[in-house]
VEXDREN-2710 file (C-alpha; in Angstrom, 1 decimal):
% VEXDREN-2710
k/r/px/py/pz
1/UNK/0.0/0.0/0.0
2/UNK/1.2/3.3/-0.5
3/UNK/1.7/6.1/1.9
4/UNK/0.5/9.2/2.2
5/UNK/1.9/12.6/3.4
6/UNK/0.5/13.5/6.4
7/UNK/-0.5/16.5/7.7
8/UNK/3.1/17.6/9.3
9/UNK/3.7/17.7/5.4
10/UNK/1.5/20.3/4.3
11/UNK/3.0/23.7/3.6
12/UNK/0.5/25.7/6.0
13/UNK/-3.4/24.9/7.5
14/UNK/-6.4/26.1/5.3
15/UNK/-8.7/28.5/7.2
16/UNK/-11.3/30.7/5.8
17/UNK/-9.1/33.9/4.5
18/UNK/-9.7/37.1/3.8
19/UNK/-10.8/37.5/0.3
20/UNK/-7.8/39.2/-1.7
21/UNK/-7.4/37.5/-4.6
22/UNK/-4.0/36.8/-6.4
23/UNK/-5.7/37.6/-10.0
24/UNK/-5.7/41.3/-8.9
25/UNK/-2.1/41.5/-9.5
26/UNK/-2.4/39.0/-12.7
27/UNK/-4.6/41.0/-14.4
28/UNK/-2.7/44.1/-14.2
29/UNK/0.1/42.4/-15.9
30/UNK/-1.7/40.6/-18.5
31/UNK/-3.6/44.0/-19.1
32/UNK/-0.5/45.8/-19.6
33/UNK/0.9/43.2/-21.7
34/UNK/-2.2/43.6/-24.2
35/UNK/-0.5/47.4/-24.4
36/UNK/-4.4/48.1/-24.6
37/UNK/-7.6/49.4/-22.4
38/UNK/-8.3/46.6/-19.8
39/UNK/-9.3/43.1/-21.3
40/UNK/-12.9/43.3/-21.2
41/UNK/-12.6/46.0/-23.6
42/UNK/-10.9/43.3/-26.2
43/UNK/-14.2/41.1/-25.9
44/UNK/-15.2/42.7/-29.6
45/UNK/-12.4/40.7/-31.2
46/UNK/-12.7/37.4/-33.2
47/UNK/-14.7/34.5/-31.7
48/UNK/-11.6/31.3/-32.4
49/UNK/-12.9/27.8/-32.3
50/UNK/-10.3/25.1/-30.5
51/UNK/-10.7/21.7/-30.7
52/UNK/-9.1/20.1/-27.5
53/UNK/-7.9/16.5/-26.8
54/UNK/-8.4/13.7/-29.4
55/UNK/-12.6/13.7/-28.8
56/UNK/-12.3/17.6/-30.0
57/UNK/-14.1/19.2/-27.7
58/UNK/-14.8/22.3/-28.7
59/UNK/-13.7/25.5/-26.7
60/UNK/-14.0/29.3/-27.8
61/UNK/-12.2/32.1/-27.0
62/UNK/-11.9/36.0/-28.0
63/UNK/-8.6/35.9/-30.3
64/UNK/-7.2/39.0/-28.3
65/UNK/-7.7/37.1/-25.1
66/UNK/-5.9/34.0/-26.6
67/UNK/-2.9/36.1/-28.0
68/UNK/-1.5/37.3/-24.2
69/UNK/-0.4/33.4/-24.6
70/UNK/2.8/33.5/-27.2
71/UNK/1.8/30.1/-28.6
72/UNK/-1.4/31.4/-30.0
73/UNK/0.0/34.4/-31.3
74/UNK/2.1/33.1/-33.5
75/UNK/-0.7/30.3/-34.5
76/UNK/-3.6/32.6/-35.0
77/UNK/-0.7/34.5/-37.5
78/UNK/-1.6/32.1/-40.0
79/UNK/1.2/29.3/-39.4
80/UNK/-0.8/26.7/-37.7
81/UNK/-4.6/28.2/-38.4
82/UNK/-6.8/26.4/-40.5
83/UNK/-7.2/28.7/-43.9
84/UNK/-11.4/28.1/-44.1
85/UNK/-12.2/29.3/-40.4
86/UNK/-10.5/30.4/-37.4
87/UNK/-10.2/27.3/-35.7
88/UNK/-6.7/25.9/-33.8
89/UNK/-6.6/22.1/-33.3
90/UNK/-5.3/20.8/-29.8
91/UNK/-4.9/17.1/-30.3
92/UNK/-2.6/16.4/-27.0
93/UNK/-4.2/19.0/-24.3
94/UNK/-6.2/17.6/-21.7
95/UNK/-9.8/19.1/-22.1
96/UNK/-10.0/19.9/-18.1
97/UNK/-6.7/21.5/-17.8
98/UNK/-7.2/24.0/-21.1
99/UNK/-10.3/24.6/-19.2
100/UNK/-8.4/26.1/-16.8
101/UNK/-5.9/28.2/-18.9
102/UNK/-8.8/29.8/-20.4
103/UNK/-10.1/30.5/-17.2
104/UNK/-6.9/32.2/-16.4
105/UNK/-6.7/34.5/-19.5
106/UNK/-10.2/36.0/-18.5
107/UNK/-9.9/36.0/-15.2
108/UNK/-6.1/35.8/-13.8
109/UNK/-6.4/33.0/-11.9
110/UNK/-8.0/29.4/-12.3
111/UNK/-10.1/28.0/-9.6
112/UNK/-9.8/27.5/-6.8
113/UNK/-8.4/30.7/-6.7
114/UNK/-5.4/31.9/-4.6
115/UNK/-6.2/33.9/-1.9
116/UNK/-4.3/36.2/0.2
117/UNK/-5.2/35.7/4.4
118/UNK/-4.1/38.7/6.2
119/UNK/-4.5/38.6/9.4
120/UNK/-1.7/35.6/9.1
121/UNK/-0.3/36.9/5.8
122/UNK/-0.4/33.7/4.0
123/UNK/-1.9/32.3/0.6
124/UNK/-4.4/30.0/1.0
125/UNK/-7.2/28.1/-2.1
126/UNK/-10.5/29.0/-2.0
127/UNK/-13.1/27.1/-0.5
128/UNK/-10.4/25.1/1.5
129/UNK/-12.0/25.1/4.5
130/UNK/-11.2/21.2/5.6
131/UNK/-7.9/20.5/6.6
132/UNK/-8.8/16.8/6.1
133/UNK/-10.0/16.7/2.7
134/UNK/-7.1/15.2/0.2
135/UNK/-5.0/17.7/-1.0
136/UNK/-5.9/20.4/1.2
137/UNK/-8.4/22.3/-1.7
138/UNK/-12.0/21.6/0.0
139/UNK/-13.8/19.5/-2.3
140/UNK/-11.5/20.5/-4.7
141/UNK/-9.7/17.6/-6.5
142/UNK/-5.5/17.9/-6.5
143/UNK/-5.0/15.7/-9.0
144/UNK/-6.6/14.5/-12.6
145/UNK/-6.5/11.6/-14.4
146/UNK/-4.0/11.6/-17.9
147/UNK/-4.8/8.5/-20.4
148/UNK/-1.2/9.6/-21.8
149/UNK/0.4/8.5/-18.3
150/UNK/-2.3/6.1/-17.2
151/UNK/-2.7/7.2/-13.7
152/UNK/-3.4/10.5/-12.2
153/UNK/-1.5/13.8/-11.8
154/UNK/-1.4/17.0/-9.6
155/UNK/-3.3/19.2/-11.6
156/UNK/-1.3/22.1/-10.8
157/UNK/1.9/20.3/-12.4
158/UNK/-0.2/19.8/-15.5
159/UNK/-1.4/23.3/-15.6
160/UNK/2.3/24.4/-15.0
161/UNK/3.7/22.0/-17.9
162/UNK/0.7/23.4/-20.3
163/UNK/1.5/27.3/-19.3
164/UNK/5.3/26.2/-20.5
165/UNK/4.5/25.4/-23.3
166/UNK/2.2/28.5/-24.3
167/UNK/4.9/30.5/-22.9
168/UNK/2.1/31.8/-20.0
169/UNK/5.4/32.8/-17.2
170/UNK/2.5/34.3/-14.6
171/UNK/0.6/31.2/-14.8
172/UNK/3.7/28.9/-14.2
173/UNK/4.4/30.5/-10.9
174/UNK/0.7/30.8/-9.5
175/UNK/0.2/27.1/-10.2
176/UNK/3.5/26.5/-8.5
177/UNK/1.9/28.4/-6.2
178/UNK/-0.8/26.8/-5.5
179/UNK/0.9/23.7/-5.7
180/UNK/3.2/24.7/-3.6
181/UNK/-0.2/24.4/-0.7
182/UNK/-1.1/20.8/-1.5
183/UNK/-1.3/17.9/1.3
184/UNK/-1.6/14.1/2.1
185/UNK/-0.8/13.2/-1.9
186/UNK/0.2/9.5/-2.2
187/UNK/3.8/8.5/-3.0
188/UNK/3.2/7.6/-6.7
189/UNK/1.3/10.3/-7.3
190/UNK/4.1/12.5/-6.4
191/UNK/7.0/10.4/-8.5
192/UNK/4.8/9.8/-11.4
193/UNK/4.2/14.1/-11.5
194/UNK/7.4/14.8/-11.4
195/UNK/8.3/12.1/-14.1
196/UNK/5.8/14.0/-16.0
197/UNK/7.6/17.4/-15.1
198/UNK/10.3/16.4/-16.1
199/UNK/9.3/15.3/-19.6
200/UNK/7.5/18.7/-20.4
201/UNK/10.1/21.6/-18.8
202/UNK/13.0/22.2/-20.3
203/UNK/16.7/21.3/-18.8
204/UNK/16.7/24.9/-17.9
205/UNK/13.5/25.0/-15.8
206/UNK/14.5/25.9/-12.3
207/UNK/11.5/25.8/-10.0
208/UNK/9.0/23.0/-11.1
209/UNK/11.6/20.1/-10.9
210/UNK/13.2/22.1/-7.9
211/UNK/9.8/21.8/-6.2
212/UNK/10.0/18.1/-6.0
213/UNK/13.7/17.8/-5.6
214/UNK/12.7/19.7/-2.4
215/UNK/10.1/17.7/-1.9
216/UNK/11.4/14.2/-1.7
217/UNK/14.2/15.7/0.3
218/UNK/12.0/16.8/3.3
219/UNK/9.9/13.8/3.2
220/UNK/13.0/11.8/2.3
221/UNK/11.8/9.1/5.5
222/UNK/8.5/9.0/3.9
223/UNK/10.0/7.9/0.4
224/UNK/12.5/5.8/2.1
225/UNK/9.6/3.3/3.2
226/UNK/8.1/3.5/0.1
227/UNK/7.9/0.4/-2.3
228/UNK/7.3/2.9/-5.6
229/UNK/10.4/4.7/-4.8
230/UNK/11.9/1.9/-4.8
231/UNK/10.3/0.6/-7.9
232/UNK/10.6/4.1/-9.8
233/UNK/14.3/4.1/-9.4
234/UNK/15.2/0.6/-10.4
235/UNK/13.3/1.3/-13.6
236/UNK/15.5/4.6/-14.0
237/UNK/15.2/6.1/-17.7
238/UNK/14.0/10.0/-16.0
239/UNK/16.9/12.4/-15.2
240/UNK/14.5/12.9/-12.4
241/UNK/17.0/10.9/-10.3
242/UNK/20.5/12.0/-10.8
243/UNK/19.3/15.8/-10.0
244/UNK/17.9/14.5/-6.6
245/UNK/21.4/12.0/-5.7
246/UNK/22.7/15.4/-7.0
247/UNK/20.4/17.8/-4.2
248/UNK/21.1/15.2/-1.7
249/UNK/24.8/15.6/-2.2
250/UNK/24.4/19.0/-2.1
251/UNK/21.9/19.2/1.1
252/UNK/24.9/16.2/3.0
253/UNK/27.6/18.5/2.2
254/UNK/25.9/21.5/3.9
255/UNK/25.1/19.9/6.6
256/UNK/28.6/18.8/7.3
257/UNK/30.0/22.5/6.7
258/UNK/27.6/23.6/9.3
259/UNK/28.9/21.0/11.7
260/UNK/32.7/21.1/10.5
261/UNK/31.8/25.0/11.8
262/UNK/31.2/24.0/15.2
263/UNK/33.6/20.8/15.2
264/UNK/35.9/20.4/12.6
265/UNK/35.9/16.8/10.8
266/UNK/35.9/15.0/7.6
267/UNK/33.9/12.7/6.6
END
């Protein structure tokens, strides 16, 4: 069976927070990225069709709204539209997680929605008002369920991967974000996401795969027990591993300096 973080794991408690929202600050930027009145006032542009996943579900979205994404700017240009109507074809996006990057693009933020408590000045999700519920979101789901990986994934991972790819930088860091609050996840959930990280980011990416270097690390006892760690490395083939013998090397070696400070050794 695998194990579960528990709740000395989770990066802070969900109360009911003051409502300040982290799209504020979103909006502001993807408004001034627009170089353009506030994006409401773009809601008179083109109507393009998308066709998500390979079912096609079809999605629309004000063509101004889809160009603050780089990706679409350069497809509604002409190099990947279809000639006889403005439609862009999404073959390997999953359906619920472009959901949730349009939501964005309207709204700055996807739900549930970051929000900003005060009185302990901390970000917490929306609706998160059970501590005990999986994944710390309320009745939120953490995770979704990826036919290309058979098994399911933190959603915020997915979102971040996706928002990579259609060069969306704000997004990347309020999913990490968000991730960043997530609690009592199971074991192979955790390795297969950051397998899955770690095929969609670029070698250069510094905070997704750093977030579950980090991870493992403080719940190294945790993944020490487990039978999927175990099982994930001996298969290998993900340079998922050698940057975490790397971290660990790194994270030894500091804690010897500190030492060596107060008592001079070698080891």
């Amino acid at each position: 069976m695998f194990r579960s973080f528990h709740s000395r794991d989770r990066a802070g408690k969900s109360v009911k927070p003051s409502k300040k929202s982290f799209r504020e600050h979103t909006k502001m930027k993807m408004q001034q990225s627009l170089n353009s009145p506030p994006v409401g006032s773009t809601l008179t542009s083109p109507i393009i069709t998308l066709l998500v996943g390979p079912e096609q579900r079809v999605f629309a979205a004000h063509e101004d709204v889809l160009s603050l994404s780089p990706f679409f700017a350069a497809a509604l240009k002409g190099q990947f539209l279809e000639t006889y109507a403005k439609k862009v074809a999404l073959p390997d996006e999953l359906p619920e997680i472009f959901s949730c990057i349009l939501e964005y693009l309207y709204k700055g933020d996807y739900y549930p929605r970051l929000l900003h408590n005060k009185r302990h000045n901390t970000w917490e999700l929306e609706d998160a008002t059970d501590p005990d519920n999986i994944g710390g979101r309320g009745s939120v789901e953490s995770t979704i369920y990826d036919p290309g990986v058979c098994g399911d994934l933190l959603k915020d991972t997915a979102i971040y991967c996706t928002a990579e790819k259609f060069g969306l930088e704000e997004l990347k860091r309020l999913a990490l974000r968000k991730q960043g609050l997530q609690s009592g996840i199971h074991v192979e959930t955790i390795l297969r996401s950051a397998r899955y990280a770690y095929e969609n980011t670029p070698d250069t990416d510094s905070r997704l795969r750093a977030h579950f270097l980090a991870l493992i690390i403080r719940s190294r006892k945790i993944f020490k027990r487990s039978g999927t760690m175990q099982m994930e490395m001996e298969i290998g083939g993900s340079k998922l591993f050698f940057d975490l013998f790397v971290a660990m090397c790194s994270h030894v070696d500091d804690i010897i300096e500190v030492t060596n400070k107060s008592s001079p050794r070698t080891i």
